[in-house]
Structure formats: structure tokens, C-alpha cells
N, C-alpha and C positions, 0 to 999 in steps of 0.2 A: 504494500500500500504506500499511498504518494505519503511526506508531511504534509501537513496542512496544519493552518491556525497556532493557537498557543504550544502544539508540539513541537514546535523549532526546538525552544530550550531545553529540552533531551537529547534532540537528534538519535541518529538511526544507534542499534548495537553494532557491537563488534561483529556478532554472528550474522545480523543482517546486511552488514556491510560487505561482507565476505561472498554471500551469497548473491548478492545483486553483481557483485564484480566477477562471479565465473557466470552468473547469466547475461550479462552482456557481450564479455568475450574481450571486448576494450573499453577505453575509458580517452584515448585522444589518438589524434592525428600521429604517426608514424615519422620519426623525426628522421631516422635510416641513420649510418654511421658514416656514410661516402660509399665509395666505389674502393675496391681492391686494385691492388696492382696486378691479379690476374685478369677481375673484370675488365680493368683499362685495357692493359694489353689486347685482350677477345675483340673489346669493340673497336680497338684501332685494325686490326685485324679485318674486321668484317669490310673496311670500308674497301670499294672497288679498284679505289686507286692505289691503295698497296697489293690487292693482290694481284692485276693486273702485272706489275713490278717484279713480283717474285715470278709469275707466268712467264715473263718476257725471258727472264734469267734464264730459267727450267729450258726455255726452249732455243738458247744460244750454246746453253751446255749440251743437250739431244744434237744440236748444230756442231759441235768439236768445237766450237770458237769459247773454249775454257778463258780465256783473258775476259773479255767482253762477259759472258757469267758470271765472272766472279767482281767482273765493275758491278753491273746490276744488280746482286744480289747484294754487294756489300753493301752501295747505297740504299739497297728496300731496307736492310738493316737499320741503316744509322737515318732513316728517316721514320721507320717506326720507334726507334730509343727517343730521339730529338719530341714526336708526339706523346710519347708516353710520360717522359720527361715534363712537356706540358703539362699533361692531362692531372697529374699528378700532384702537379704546385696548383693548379685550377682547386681541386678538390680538398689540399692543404688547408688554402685562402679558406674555403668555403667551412669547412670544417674549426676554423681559428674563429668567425664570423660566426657562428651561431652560440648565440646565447638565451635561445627559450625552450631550449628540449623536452625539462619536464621541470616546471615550476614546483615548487614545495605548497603546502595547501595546510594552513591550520584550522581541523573539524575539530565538532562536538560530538563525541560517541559515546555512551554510555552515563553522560552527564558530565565526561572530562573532556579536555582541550589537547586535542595531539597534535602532532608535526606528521605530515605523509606524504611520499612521492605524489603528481598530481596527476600522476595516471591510475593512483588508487581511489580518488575520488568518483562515486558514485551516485547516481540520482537519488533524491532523498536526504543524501547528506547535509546537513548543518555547517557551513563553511564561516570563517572568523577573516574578515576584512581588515589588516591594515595596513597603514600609510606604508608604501613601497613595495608591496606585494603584488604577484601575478596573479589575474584570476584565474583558477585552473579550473573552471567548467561554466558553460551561463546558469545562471541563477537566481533568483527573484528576492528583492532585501525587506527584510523584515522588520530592520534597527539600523538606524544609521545617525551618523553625527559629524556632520559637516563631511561627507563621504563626496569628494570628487574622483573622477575617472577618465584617464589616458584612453579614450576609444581610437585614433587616428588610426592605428594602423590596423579596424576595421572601416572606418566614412571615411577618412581623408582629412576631419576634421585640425587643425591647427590647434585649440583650445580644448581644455579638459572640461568635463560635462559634469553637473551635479547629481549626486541621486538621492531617491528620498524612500521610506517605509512602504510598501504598499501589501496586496493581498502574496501570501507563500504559496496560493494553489492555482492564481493567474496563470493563463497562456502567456508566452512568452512575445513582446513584441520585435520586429526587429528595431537594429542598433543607431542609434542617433537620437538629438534632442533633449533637450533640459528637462534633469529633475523628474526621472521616468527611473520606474522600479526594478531596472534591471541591467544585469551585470550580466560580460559575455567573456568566454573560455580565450588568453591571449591579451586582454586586455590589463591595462596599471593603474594600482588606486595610488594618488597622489597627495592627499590630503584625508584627514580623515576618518573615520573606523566607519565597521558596519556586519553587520548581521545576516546572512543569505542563506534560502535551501535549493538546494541544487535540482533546477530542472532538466537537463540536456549534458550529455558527456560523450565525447568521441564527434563520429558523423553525424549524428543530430544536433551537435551544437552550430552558431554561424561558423564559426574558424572550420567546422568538418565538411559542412556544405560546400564550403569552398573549394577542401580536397576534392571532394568527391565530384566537384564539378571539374577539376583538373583531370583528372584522371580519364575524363571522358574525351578531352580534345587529344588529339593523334595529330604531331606535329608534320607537317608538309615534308617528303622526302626533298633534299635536297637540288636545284634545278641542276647544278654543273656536274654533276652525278650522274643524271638522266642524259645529258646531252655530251657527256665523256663515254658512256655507254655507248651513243647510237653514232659517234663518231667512230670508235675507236672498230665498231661492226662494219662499220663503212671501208677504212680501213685496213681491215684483218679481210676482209672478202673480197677488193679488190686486189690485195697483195698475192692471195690464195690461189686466183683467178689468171692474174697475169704469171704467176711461178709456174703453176701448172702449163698454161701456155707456154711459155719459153721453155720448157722442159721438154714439152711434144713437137715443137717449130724444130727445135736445136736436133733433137735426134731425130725426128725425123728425115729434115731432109741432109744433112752433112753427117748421118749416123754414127755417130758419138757424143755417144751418152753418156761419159764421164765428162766431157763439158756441159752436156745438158747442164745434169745436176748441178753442177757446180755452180753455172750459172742462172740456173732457178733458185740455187738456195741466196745467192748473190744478191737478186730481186727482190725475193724473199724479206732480207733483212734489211736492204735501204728499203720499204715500204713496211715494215713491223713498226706499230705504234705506238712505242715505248713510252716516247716521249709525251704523248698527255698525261699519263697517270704522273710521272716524274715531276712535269709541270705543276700540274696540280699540286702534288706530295708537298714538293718544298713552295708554293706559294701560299697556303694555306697556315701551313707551320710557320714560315719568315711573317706573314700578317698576322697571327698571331702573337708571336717574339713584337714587332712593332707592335702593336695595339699595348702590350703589356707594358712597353716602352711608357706611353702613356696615361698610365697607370687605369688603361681597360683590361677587363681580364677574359678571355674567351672564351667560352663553356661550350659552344655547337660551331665548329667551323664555318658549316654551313652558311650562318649569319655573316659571314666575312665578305659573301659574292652577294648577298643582297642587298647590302646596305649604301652600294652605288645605284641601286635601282626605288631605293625608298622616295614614297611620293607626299606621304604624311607623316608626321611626328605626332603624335599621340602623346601629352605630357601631363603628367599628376602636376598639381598646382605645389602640395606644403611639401616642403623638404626638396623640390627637385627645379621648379622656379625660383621657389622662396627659400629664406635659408632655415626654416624650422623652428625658429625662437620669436620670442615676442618682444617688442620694445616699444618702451611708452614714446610715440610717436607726437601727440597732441595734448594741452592740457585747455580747457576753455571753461570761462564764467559768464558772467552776465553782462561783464566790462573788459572783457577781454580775452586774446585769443593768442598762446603761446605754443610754439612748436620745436621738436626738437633741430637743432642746427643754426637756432635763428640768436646763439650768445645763452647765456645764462638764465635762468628763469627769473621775473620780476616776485616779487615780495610778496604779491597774489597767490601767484604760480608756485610756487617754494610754498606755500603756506597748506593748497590744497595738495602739495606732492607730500609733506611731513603728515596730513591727516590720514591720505591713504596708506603711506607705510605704517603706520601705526595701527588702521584696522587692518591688517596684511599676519602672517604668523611670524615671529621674531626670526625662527630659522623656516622660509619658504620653500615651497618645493613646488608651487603651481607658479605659471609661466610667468603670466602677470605680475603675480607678486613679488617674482625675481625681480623683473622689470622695473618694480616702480622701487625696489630696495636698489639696485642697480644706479637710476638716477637719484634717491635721495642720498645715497652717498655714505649713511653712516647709521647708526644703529641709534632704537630711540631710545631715551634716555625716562625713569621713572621704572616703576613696577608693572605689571600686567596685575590685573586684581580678579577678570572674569570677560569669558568669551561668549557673545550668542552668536551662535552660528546660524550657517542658511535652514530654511524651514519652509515645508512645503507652499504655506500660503505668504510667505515674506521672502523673498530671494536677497536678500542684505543680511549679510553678518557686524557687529560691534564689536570693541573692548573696551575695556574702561581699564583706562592708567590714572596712577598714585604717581604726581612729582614729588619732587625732595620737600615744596613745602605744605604738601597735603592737600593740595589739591587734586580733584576726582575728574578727566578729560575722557571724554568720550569720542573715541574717530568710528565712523562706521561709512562702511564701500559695498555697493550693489549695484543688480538693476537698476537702473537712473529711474523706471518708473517705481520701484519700492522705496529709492533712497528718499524720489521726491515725496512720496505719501508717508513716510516717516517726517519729514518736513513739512508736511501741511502746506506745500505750496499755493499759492494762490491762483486765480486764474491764466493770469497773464503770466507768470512762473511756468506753471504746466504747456502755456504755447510755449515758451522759449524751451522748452525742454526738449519738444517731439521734436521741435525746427533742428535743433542742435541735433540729437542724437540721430535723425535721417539725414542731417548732410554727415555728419562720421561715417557713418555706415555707406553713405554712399565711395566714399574714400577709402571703402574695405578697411574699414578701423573697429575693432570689439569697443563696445563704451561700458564703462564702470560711472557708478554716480556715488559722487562724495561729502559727507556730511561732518560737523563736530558739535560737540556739547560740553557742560557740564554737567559734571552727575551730585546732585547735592548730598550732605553729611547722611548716617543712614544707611537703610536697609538701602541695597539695591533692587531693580524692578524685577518682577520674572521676566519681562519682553520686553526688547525691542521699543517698540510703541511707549514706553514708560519713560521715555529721556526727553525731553526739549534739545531738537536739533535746528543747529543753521546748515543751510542747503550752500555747500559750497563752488561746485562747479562735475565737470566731467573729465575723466580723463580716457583717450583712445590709444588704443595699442594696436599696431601691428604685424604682420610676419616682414620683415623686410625681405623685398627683391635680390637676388642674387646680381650683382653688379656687372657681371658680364654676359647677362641674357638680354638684353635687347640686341648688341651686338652678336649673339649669338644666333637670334630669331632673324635679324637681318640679312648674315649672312645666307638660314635657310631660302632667306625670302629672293633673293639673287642666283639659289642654285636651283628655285623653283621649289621648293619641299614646302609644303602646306603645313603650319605648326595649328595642333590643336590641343585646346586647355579640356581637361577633363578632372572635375574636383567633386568630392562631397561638401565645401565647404556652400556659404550662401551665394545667391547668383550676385548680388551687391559685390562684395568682396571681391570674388571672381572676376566679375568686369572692371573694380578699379586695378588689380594687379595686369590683369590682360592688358588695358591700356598702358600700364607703365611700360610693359616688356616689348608692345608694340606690334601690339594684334589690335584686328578688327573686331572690336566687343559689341558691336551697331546690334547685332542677332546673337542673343542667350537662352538657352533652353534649358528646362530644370527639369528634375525627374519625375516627377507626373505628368509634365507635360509631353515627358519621353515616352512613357509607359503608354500613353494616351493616341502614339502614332503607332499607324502599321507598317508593315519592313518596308512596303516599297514609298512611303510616307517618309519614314524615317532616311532610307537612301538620296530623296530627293531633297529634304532638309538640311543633312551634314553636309551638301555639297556647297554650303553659301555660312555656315554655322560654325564659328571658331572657337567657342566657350559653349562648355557644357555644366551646369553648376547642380548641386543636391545628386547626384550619382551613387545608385547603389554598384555594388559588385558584380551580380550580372547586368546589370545597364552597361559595365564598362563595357563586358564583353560583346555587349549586342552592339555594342557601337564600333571594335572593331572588326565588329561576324560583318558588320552595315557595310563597311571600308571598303573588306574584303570584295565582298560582293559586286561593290560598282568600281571594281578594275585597280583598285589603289593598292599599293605596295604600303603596307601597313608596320611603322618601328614605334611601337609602346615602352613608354620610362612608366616608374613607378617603384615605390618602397614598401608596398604596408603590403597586408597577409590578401585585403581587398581586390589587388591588383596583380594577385598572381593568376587568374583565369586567363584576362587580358592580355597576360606576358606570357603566356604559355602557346595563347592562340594567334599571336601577332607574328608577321613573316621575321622580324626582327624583334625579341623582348630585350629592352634594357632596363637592368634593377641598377640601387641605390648601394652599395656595398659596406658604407657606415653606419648609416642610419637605417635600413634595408632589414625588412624581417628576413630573415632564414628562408621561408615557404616564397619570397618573392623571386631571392635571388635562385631557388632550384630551380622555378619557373621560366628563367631568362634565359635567353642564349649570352645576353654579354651583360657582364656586371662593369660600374663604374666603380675604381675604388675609393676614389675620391670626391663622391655626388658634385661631380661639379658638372652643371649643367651644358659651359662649354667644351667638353670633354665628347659632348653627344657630339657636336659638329665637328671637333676635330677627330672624332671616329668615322662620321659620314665621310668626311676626306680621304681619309686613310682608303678606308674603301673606295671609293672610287677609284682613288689611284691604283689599288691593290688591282681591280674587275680591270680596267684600260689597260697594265701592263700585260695579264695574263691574256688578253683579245690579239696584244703584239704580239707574245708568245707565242700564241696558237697561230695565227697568220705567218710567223715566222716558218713554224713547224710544217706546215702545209706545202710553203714556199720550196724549201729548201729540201721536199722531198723527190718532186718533178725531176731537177738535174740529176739529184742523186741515181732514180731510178731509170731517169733517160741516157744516162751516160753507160750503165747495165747495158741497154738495148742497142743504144748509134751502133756499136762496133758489128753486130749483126746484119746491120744494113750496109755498110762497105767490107764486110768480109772479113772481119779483124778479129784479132784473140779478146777475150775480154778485160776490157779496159781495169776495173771494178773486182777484187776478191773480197770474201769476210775479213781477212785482214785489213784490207783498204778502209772499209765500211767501220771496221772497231775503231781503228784513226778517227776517221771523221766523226765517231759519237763525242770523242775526245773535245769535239769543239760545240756540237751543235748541243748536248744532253747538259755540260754547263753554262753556256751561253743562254737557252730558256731560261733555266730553271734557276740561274744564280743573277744574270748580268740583267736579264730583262727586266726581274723581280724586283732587283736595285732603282732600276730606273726612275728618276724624279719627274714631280707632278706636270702635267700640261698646265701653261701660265690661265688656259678657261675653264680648269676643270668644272671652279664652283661657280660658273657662270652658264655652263651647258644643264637643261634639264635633265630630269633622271631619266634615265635608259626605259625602255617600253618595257613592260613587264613577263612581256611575250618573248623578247628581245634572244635572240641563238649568240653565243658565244662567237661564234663565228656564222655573222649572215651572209643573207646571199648577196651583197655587194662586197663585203669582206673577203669569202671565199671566194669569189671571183676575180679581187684584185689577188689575192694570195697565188689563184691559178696563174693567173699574167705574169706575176713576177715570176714563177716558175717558168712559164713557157718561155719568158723573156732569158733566162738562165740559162734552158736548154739552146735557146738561138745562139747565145752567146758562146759555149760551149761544143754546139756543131761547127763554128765560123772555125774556133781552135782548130777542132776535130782537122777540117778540109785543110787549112793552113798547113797542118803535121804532114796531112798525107800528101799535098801538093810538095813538101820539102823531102819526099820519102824518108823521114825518119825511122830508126829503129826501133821496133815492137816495144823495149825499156825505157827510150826515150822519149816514144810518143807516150806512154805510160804516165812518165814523171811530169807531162808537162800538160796530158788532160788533170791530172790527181791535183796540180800545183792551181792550175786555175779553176778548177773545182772547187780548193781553198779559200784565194783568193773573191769567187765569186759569192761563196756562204758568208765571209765577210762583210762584200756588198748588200746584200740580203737583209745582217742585222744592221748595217747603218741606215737603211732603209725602213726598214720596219721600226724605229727607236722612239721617229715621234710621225703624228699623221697630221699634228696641227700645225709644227713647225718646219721652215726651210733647211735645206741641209745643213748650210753652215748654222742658223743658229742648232741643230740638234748634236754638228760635232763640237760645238762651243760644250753645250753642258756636260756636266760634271758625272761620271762613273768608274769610280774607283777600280770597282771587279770586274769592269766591260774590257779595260784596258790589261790590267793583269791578264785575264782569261785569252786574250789578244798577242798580247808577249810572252806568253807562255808555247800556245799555237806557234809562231812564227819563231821558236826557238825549236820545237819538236821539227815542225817540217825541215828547218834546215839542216836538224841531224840524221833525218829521214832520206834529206837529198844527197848529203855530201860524205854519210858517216857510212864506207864500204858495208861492213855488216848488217846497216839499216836496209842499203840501197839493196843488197839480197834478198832480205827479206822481204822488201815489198816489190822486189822485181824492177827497181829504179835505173834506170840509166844516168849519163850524164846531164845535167840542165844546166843552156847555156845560159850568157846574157839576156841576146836578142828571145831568147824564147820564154824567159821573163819577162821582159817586154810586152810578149804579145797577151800571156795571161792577165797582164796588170791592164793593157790597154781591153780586154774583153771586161774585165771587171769593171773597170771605170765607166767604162763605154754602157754598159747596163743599168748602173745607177743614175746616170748622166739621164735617160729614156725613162726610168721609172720618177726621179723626179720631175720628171716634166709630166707625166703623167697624173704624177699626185695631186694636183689641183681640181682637177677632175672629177677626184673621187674624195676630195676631203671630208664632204657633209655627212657620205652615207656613209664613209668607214669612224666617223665618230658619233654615232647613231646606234 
């Protein structure tokens, strides 16, 4: 049976405590311990692009090309350590970061007072409220005494809420609004004691609703995953196709079939597409490493290729706009109107700041009253002699202080309408009151109303109402703005990304921060009035609607399920336990990682560790830059396979040995396998990044105008490379010399390739102006191999090298230049769609 009524002060037995806790089975949300270093490893494992990596390997080893194996294999290695390595300190952080696992919970059991894990708390139970405690389950208060309550990180609220006595066998309401009977699981009393029986524990609480609502959204597979796949099948089936062919061309008609093979498996593996997973591998890891740089921490890779395509910002207002504290902003009377920054307070203003710290608790721990101890500066001076606290039907607390020479001072701070009806205001008092407190409030300012008395010799009153008070004035507080969010919203606004404000807090509030940040607050919608539209009601509204104000927990999510729906690339911030459905269902979740409940940051793919709000836009950046380099990458790799595989085949059409062995091909991974995946990655931002809009959402990795330039330069390669070709054989060069001098401009032309492919906005001279440390190394590294390759007897063996003269350096340098020379002229042509 439930408590009810005067049985609170028993509360449940032992025995019946016991019992209720194996027939529920739980008692809260599952906090989990992290991930193992076996789990890491499995799930880095599972991802396609490392096994793709270790595939490629397996099938270079089946190939005898043991050197080349054992490259690929070592690096699948040391790029799975490098992610586990990640994966590892991700769940470190996250695990150093949580601090509400399992609150402590003092009940009433048998008519005593105990200490309990609060996952032993069960329905029925009898819980003891005080100042600084978690609440560990919702529950309805039965006794309270000046009992406020931390709800924000279930509403969003800013400011702690008051509660008051009411029925122990009430339904539960949900969470928000003053001086309401109930207490929820997660939440912090900050002021105050109180009295509760436990209605709800586990998933029937709100914090478990919330789980259970997670658990139901099924995050989006990955796009570059899907489209590495149907590449990489493109790929592997045309390589498959053309081996096979040259294998039956070659013996058939010149019946020898040991060059066949040799020279299908040649095809083979200049056309094997090693290189996206690779790419991928270390672009995801190094954007990672950078984000971290920035003190972002990564939690789904995944989130790293979308966050160039993000088209809204979905932003909680308190803690992630704002900086999470309150500061007495305003203080005004009836003659006057002081604010803070404007010099020091006049003799007015100082007089109603000493009354309110004085009805304030000497040691505070609710925001406000930090705030106004904060500005008055010092501690008050006399005795405290007796506290009335808030009360259902009076929302103003008093004190009455003793000075040194005995006199009885009464400061008391409330509701401005309780302070004034304690005051007896007079008519025209009461207008100046409403006038005042709806222009604060329009100012997103919380208003307290300030009074003082004396209390004469004598019994004291029971209430309130028993002092003669002077009505002194108002004072408003605020969350202050985060200093670098307008210019953080503006840069959104410049790179086209639609910031949108989503708060529990009031829609007043809401539209005066939204203007300071530097949104359009013209159109506010509150949460009935959200409830009240239907989806495609709602779709049609968020597309003109920047503040969303009074927001329950699924409201969030219906607003970005809304997003979703009409086409938008969806990145949600947020901190509290409210906005982990949100961030679990958004293309991109960003949590708060200081201030940040535990249940938000699992939810997210990328955590801030430092809530700093322009940290969102320098991770949009990041990203972008990250998605643009790997588009080079991949355009590179495309490029640079054409020659590769057409230089296999030229020699078949004039009769020639082949150009082209696995050996050859291991060399050139030498250039192309780190030049993606090290030098492209490096590469710095386009000077338009944050001035192009985000990428289509549809948007192919490599589109059909991308892939198309990618073919061109390719074909352009192979022309270049035939011209060699005829050149060699119009000189009747030797079979080793024509070798070393297609192999050298081969070289030389993969070169041309990456200067080319480096930037797509810029001209060539400024692209070889910028700065690339490992583009250059990676480049005099090459150009030190090749020349031991050419000149060093046991190299030139092994790869079949003849002499290479001057003049025929020449002609490779002049095929290379002569290529770039054509594809930059080309590139203007194709500027828009290949950054598109």
C-alpha cells in the first residue's frame, strides 16, 4: 500500500522496504561504468574503414608483395592503437565528469532516520530533504521550511524554485513553476529542509522517462561510411573486371600467360582501393586529435563529416548562451534607477542592496542571494534573532536583526507583489510597481521586492504581516551573456547556419537574451503554444521562428524530429539531463562538459570541455575544413589512379613489356597512401570557408562535377604520359630506360596532381605560397627515394631501371608542368561546383 496522510512520520519498515525493492527490480537510471578496453577495441574494429585496411593487406600478402603487406597492415595497426588510444581518454574524461551516479538518500524506516544508496530508495518511502542534497527519486513534500530547489537540469530553468507542503497521495505533476508540491529524482535542494514520500523511482520517474525515451532513438549510420562502401564496390568491380580482362586479352592473343598474370595482378593493384579507408582512418583520428586541441572532445567520429554540413544550431539558453550565474544587474525605486557598471551605487541604492542582504541567509547558497552578498560587499553586522520564511500564501521571507545598540531591524525580500502587500502600498505605489517589474522582466531580469522595518521591544509577531514595513524598491538579476556569443552567432550568420534558442526558461527572458546575442526574437513561441500545432504546423512555423521559450523535454525533441524532417542538418548544444533526447536525436549532439549532466554528455557525439559557447563555431570550422580536405583527398585518389592504371595498359597497345610491376606500384603507394592521408589532412582552411553555405545534405563526397573533374585530370595525366610514352619510342630507347623514364614522370606527374588538387578556390601561386609542413617533407622524402631508385645500381635492379638522362628529365618535368599549366586553366570553370 501507497503512504498517505499523517503516515509519513513512520514511513515504510525495513521489511517492507526490502520487499518493494526486489519487486520493482530497480530503483534508477543505469549510470554504466564506461566502455572497456576490449569493448573499444571490438567497436573500432567493427568500423569498415579499418577492416577494409586489414583486407587490403591480407590481399597484397595472397599477392607475394610481402613489403607492401606488411606497410598496410602495420599502419591498420597503429591507426587502430592511435583510435583506441582516443577512444579511451574520451571515456577517461567522461568517466572523471560524472558526478551523480547514485546520490545518498536520508529515509525514515521504522521510525528512524538512515543514510542509503539512492538506488535503494523505494516508492513509499519517507525521504528527509536537506540543504545540499540530491533528490534521489520524485516525490511529493509533506513538510517543508523555506525548501528551494535546483530543477534546471530538468526545465532549463536559471533560478531555483520554491516548494511548499501539499497532499502525500497526489499524482504527480510534471517539473516547473513556483511553490508546487513536488520534488523530482536528479534534482538539488539548495536552501532549506523538507519532508517527502516517494512517488516514482527508476523509469517512472521524469529523469527515467527521459532514459527510456533515449533508448528509443537509433542514431543515423554514418553518411561517409555509406558512401566509402558504395565507392570502394565501384572500385573493387571495376578493378576485378579490367584484371580479369587483361589476363584473357594478354594470353590470349600473345599466349603467355605468365605475363598475363603478372600483368593482371599489376592492374589489379594500381586500381585496389586502399586508399579511402586509409583516408578516412587517419582523417577522422587527426580531426579528432585537432578538435581535442580545442578542448572538444569526440565521442562518435561520425559527427566530425557533419558538422560542415550543419544548417541549424539548436542552442539551450542557461549555461550554454549564458554563463549560468546570477548577478544583481538592476536596482530601482521610486526616485531612481541604478544599474550595475554605471560607478558605484548612490546612498539609495546601497541602502536597498544592505536590506536585501540582510533578508538573504548569512552563509547563501541560492543564486541570488550570492549575488546581492557579492555586491554588498561585506557581511552584516548585529545578531540574526529569527527567520520567517516563504509560505504558501506569502512568497517573502524576513529577519529580524539585534544591532550592538539594541535595536530590532527588520529587512524582508520577495515577490515584489507580496513585498508590496506586506507594505500596504497605496494605489498609485501598486501602479509603479506592475510598471517596474514588467519593464525588468521584459529585460529578462528575475525581480525580488525589498522592504525594512523596525520590530519594537517585545514578543515578536508569528507572521510576516505583524511588522510595519517601508517598501523600499526592486532589485533584478540576471544570467549574464557569454561575451563572445554574438560574435559567435554572427559568424554562424555569415556561414549561413540558422542559430536557434530553445529554453525552459520565460519567453520574456528568452527574447531579451536572444536580442543581446543577436537573433531575431520578432516571433516567440512557448510551449503550449507548441503543443497546440500539428507537425506539419509546427514545420512551417520553425522555418521563420528563432526562440522557442517554456520547453518541455520532448518538445525539445519534437523540435529537432521538426528540423529533421524539412531537410535541415540538425547540431543541438545542451547541458541538463532535459536535453539528452535532443542530443541523442540531432545529426550532431553537442553537450556542456563542466557544467553538463553525465546522461547529456552520453547523449552527444561531441562534448565541449570548456562550455564555451564559441568553441561550437570554432568546431563548425574545424569541420569544414576537416569534410573540404578529405573531398581533395578523395578527388586526388580518383585522379591519380587513371595514369596509374593506364600506364598498366599503353604498353599493350605499342607492343611493349610492361611498363608497371607490384614492385613499381609498392613505390608509388610510398607517395600517394601518405600524401592523402597525412599532407592533404594538414592542409589549411580556404580564406571562404565561413562565408560559403553548408554543403547540401544530400551532398556525395565526391559529386558528379567533382568526379568528373577528378576523371579529367586523370585523362589529362594519361595524355601526358602517352606524349612520354611516343617520345621514348620515337628515341628507340631501351626496355630499362624507357622504364625509368615513364616510372620518373609518373612521379613527377602524381606531384602535379597534389598541387593541383591543394586548393579549388585558390590560384596556383597563391596555393604554393601556403604553408605545409608534411606536404613538403613527404615531397623531399619522394624525391630522395626516387633518386636512389635511379642512380643507386642495386635499386636500379631491382626495379628494372636503366640509365636516366638529363634531356629525359626534361621531358618528364616538361609533361608534368605542361599538365598543371591545362588543368589550371581549366579550374575556373569548374570552381563553383567543385566547392559545392
Amino acid at each position: 500500500m501507497e503512504t498517505t496522510g499523517a503516515s509519513w512520520q513512520a514511513g515504510l519498515s525495513q521489511a517492507d522496504a526490502q520487499a518493494r525493492l526486489r519487486d520493482e527490480g530497480f530503483n534508477e537510471l543505469p549510470t554504466g561504468d564506461g566502455r572497456g578496453i576490449l569493448r573499444i577495441v571490438a567497436d573500432v574494429l567493427k568500423e569498415p574503414m579499418f577492416s577494409l585496411l586489414l583486407a587490403a593487406g591480407v590481399i597484397y600478402l595472397l599477392l607475394g608483395d610481402l613489403g607492401e603487406a606488411i606497410v598496410l597492415l602495420a599502419f591498420a595497426t597503429l591507426s587502430v592503437l592511435i583510435t583506441v588510444v582516443q577512444e579511451t581518454r574520451s571515456e577517461r574524461v567522461l568517466a572523471a565528469l560524472r558526478d551523480q551516479a547514485s546520490p545518498r538518500a536520508l529515509v525514515i524506516r521504522d521510525g528512524e532516520r538512515r543514510r542509503i544508496p539512492g538506488r535503494e530508495v523505494v516508492r513509499g518511502d519517507t525521504i528527509v530533504v536537506l540543504e545540499g542534497d540530491r533528490i534521489p527519486a520524485d516525490a511529493a513534500v509533506v513538510s517543508a521550511s523555506s525548501l528551494v530547489v535546483d530543477e534546471s537540469l530538468l526545465t532549463g530553468e536559471s533560478v531555483p524554485v520554491g516548494k511548499s507542503a501539499g497532499d502525500a497521495g497526489a499524482a504527480m505533476a510534471r517539473p516547473g513553476g513556483e511553490n508546487t508540491p513536488y520534488l523530482y529524482s536528479g534534482t538539488l535542494a539548495v536552501h532549506g529542509e523538507g519532508i517527502a514520500v516517494v512517488r516514482a523511482t527508476g523509469p517512472n520517474s521524469e529523469l527515467g522517462r527521459i532514459g527510456q525515451s533515449l533508448k528509443a532513438i537509433s542514431p543515423e549510420p554514418p553518411r561517409l561510411q555509406v558512401e566509402t562502401r558504395r565507392l570502394v564496390r565501384i572500385f573493387a568491380a571495376v578493378g576485378a573486371i579490367a584484371t580479369v580482362a587483361v589476363v584473357l586479352i594478354i594470353g590470349l592473343t600473345q599466349d603467355d600467360w605468365l605475363q598475363a598474370v603478372l600483368g593482371g595482378i599489376a592492374l589489379g593493384m594500381s586500381l585496389l582501393p586502399e586508399e579511402f579507408p586509409l583516408v578516412l582512418t587517419a582523417f577522422m583520428v587527426m580531426g579528432a586529435w585537432r578538435l581535442s586541441r580545442v578542448r572538444v572532445l569526440t565521442r562518435r567520429a561520425s559527427a566530425i563529416e557533419m558538422l560542415g554540413a550543419a544548417t541549424v544550431l539548436c542552442s539551450d539558453k542557461t549555461g550554454t548562451m549564458t554563463q549560468n550565474r546570477m548577478t544583481l544587474a538592476e536596482v530601482r525605486t521610486l526616485g531612481m534607477t541604478w544599474r550595475t557598471g554605471q560607478g558605484g551605487p548612490g546612498a539609495e541604492a546601497a541602502a536597498l542592496i544592505e536590506a536585501a542582504r540582510r533578508a538573504s541567509s548569512p552563509e547563501p547558497s541560492d543564486p541570488m542571494e550570492r549575488a546581492i552578498a557579492v555586491q554588498a560587499g561585506s557581511t552584516a553586522a548585529g545578531t540574526l534573532l529569527r527567520r520567517y520564511g516563504l509560505e504558501p500564501t506569502l512568497l517573502a521571507m524576513s529577519h529580524v536583526w539585534q544591532d550592538e545598540q539594541g535595536g530590532r531591524y527588520v529587512a524582508t525580500k520577495g515577490a515584489p507583489e507580496a513585498v508590496g502587500a506586506l507594505c500596504r502600498l497605496d494605489a498609485a505605489g501598486q501602479a509603479w510597481l506592475h510598471r517596474a517589474v514588467e519593464d525588468m522582466a521584459i529585460e529578462g531580469m528575475r525581480v525580488l521586492g525589498v522592504a525594512r522595518g523596525w520590530a519594537p521591544d517585545g514578543p515578536l509577531p508569528d507572521t510576516q504581516t505583524g511588522f510595519a514595513l517601508e517598501f523600499l524598491g526592486l532589485v533584478g538579476f540576471a544570467d549574464p551573456l557569454r561575451e563572445n556569443v554574438p560574435a559567435a552567432i554572427g559568424e554562424c550568420r555569415s556561414a549561413q547556419i540558422r542559430v536557434v534558442m530553445i529554453t525552459g526558461d520565460y519567453p520574456a527572458t528568452a527574447r531579451a537574451i536572444a536580442e543581446r546575442a543577436g537573433l531575431d526574437a520578432a516571433q516567440t513561441i512557448d510551449g503550449p503554444a507548441l503543443e497546440a500545432l500539428s507537425d506539419a504546423a509546427l514545420r512551417e512555423s520553425i522555418r521563420t521562428t528563432n526562440v522557442f521559450a517554456r520547453i518541455m523535454p520532448e518538445q525539445k525533441l519534437r523540435l529537432v524530429q521538426a528540423l529533421k524532417a524539412d531537410g535541415e542538418v540538425v547540431a543541438m548544444t545542451g547541458d541538463g539531463v532535459n536535453d539528452a533526447p535532443a542530443l541523442r536525436a540531432a545529426h550532431i549532439g553537442v553537450a556542456m562538459g563542466g557544467r553538463g549532466t553525465d546522461v547529456a554528455r552520453e547523449a552527444s557525439s561531441i562534448v565541449l570541455l570548456d562550455d564555451d559557447f564559441g568553441s561550437i563555431v570554432r568546431t563548425i570550422r574545424l569541420g569544414r575544413r576537416i569534410y573540404d580536405n578529405l573531398r581533395k583527398a578523395s578527388a586526388y585518389i580518383v585522379a591519380v589512379h587513371v595514369p596509374i592504371a593506364g600506364l598498366a595498359l599503353l604498353p599493350l597497345l605499342f607492343g611493349l613489356p610492361f611498363m608497371l610491376s607490384p614492385v613499381h606500384i609498392a613505390l608509388l603507394e610510398m607517395v600517394i597512401d601518405p600524401v592523402c592521408s597525412i599532407a592533404f589532412e594538414a592542409e589549411s582552411e580556404e580564406r571562404d570557408l565561413m562565408q560559403r553555405p553548408p554543403r547540401a545534405a544530400d551532398s556525395r563526397l565526391l559529386s558528379p562535377p567533382m568526379m568528373v573533374f577528378s576523371v579529367l585530370q586523370g585523362a589529362l595525366a594519361l595524355t601526358a604520359l602517352a606524349i612520354v610514352l611516343l617520345v621514348g619510342i620515337r628515341r628507340d630507347m631501351p626496355t630499362d630506360e624507357l622504364r625509368a623514364l615513364m616510372f620518373t614522370s609518373l612521379v613527377l606527374i602524381n606531384v602535379g596532381l597534389i598541387v593541383v588538387n591543394r586548393s579549388f578556390s585558390s590560384s596556383l601561386a597563391v596555393a604554393l605560397r601556403r604553408p605545409n609542413v608534411f606536404l613538403w617533407f613527404l615531397l623531399s622524402l619522394v624525391a630522395a627515394v626516387l633518386s636512389v631508385a635511379l642512380t643507386w645500381p642495386p635499386a636500379m635492379a631491382l626495379f628494372q631501371f636503366g640509365a636516366l638522362h638529363v634531356d629525359d628529365l626534361g621531358v618528364s618535368l616538361a609533361a608534368a608542368v605542361g599538365m598543371v599549366l591545362c588543368l589550371e586553366a581549366l579550374k575556373p570553370w569548374w570552381r563553383q561546383s567543385l566547392r559545392s
